[in-house]
C-alpha positions in Angstrom: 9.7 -194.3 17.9 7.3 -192.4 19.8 7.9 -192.5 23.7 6.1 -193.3 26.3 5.5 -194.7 30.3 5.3 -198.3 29.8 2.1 -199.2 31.8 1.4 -202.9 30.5 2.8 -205.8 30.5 4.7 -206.7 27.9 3.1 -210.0 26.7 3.7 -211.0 22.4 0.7 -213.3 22.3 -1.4 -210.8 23.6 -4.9 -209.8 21.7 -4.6 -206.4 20.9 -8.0 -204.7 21.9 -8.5 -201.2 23.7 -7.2 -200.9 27.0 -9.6 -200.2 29.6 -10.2 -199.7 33.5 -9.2 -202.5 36.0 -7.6 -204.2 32.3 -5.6 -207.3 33.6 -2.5 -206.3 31.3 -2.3 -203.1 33.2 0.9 -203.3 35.7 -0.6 -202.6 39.4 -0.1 -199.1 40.8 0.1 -198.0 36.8 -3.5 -197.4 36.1 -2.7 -193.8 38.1 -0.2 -193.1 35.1 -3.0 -194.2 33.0 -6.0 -192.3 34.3 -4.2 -188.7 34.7 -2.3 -189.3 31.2 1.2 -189.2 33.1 2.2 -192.2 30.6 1.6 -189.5 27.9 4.3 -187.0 28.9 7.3 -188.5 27.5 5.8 -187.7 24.1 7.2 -184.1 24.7 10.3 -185.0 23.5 8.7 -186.7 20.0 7.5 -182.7 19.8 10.7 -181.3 20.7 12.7 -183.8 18.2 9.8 -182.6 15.4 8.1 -186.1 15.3 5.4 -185.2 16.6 2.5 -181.8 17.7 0.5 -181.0 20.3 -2.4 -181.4 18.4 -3.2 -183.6 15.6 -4.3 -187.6 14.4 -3.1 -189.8 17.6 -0.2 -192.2 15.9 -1.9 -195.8 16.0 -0.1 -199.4 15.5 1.0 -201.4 12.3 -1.7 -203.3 12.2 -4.0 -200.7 12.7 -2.8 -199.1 9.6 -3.1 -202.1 7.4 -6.6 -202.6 8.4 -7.7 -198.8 7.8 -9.8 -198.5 4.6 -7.9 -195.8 2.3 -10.3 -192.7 3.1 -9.2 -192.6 6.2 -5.3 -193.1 5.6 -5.9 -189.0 5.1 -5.1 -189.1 8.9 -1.8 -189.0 7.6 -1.5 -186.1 6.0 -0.5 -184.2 9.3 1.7 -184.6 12.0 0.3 -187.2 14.6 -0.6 -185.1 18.0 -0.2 -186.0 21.6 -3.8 -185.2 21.4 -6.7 -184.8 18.9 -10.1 -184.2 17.9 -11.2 -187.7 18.3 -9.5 -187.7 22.4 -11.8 -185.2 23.7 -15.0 -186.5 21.7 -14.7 -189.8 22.9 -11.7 -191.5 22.7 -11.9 -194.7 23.4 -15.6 -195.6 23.7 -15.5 -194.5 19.6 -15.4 -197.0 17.4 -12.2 -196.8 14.7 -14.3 -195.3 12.0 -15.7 -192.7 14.4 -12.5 -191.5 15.3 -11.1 -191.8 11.9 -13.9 -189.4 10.8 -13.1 -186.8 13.5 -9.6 -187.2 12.4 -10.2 -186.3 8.9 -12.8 -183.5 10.1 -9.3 -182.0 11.9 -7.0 -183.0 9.0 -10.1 -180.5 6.8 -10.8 -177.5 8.9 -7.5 -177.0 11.1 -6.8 -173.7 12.3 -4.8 -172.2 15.0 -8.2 -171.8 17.3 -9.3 -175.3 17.1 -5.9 -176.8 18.4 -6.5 -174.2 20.7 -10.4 -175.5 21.7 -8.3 -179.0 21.4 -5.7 -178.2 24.2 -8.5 -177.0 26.6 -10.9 -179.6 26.2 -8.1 -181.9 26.9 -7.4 -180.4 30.3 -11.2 -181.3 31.3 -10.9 -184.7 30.0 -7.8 -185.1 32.3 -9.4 -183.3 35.2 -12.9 -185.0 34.9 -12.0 -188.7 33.6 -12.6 -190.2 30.4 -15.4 -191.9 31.9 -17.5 -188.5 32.8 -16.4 -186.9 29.9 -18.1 -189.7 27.4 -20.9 -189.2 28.4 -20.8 -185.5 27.9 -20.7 -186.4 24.1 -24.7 -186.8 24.2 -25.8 -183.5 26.0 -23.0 -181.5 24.4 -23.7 -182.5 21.0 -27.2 -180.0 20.9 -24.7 -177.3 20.9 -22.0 -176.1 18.4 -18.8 -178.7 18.5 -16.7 -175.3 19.0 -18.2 -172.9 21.4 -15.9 -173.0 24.3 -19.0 -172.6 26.6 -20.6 -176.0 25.6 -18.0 -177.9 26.6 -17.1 -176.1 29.6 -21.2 -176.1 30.4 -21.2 -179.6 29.8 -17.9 -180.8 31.8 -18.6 -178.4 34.9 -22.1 -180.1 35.2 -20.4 -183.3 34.6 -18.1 -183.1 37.0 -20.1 -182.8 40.2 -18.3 -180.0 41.4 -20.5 -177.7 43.8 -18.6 -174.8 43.4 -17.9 -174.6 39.7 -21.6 -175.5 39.3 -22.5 -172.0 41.5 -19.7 -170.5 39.1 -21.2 -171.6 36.3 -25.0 -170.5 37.4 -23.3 -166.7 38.5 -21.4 -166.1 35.4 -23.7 -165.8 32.1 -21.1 -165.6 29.9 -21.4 -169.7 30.0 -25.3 -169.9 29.8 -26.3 -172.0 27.4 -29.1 -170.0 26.5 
């Protein structure tokens, strides 16, 4: 049982597809919840029972399961994570095999400082939208997938933000160079 805000409405002949922006099955007022990952808090407690890390292969539904071809069922092999490898490379607009393959990339080459890279680059797909950040995926990809500094470069430029731009430009610890 993993917790969570219920956002949609609950509706059993309902396609399952991803759930995006202005989505009719979103309750009104909810897609707030949605868009700032409120709905996601509750999942605290799956990490404070054990069920669940910080970090890790997102848990996905039943049906998803079955229709996963057996190399990726590796996903499994660790915890799932209230967020992952896959979340802040794309998330949604990834297709299942995409974020299958970042899942087994994680469930390969986990250490303590990519959870770590993980946990931040979640914070600036919060703050800057899962909208922005997709299309960071492009222009961030030229650089290495774990150098703090792309990312940052990359989600400060992104996010339109005049003063962390002029942050950015004064501080060359961050230059791309």
């Amino acid at each position: 049982c993993i917790y969570k805000f219920r956002t949609m409405y609950m509706d059993p002949n309902r396609v399952i597809t991803q759930t995006r922006v202005g989505d009719p099955d979103v309750v009104p007022y909810c897609g707030f919840l949605r868009r700032w990952k409120i709905d996601e808090l509750p999942q605290i407690f799956n990490v404070l029972k054990g069920d669940m890390s910080i970090v890790g292969p997102r848990p996905c539904l039943l049906s998803t399961y079955e229709e996963m071809p057996v190399w990726a069922r590796r996903r499994f092999e660790m915890r799932p994570g209230t967020t992952g490898l896959a979340q802040v490379n794309g998330s949604i607009a990834l297709t299942w095999e995409e974020r299958w393959k970042h899942d087994i990339h994680y469930v390969n080459a986990c250490t303590f400082s990519m959870d770590v890279g993980i946990v931040l680059k979640t914070v600036w797909v919060i703050l800057c939208g899962d909208d922005r950040f997709r299309s960071l995926r492009k222009s961030a990809s030229k650089v290495a997938r774990w150098s703090p500094s792309s990312w940052m470069v990359a989600a400060i430029q992104a996010s339109g933000n005049a003063f962390a731009r002029s942050f950015l430009a004064r501080h060359s610890i961050f230059s791309r160079g």
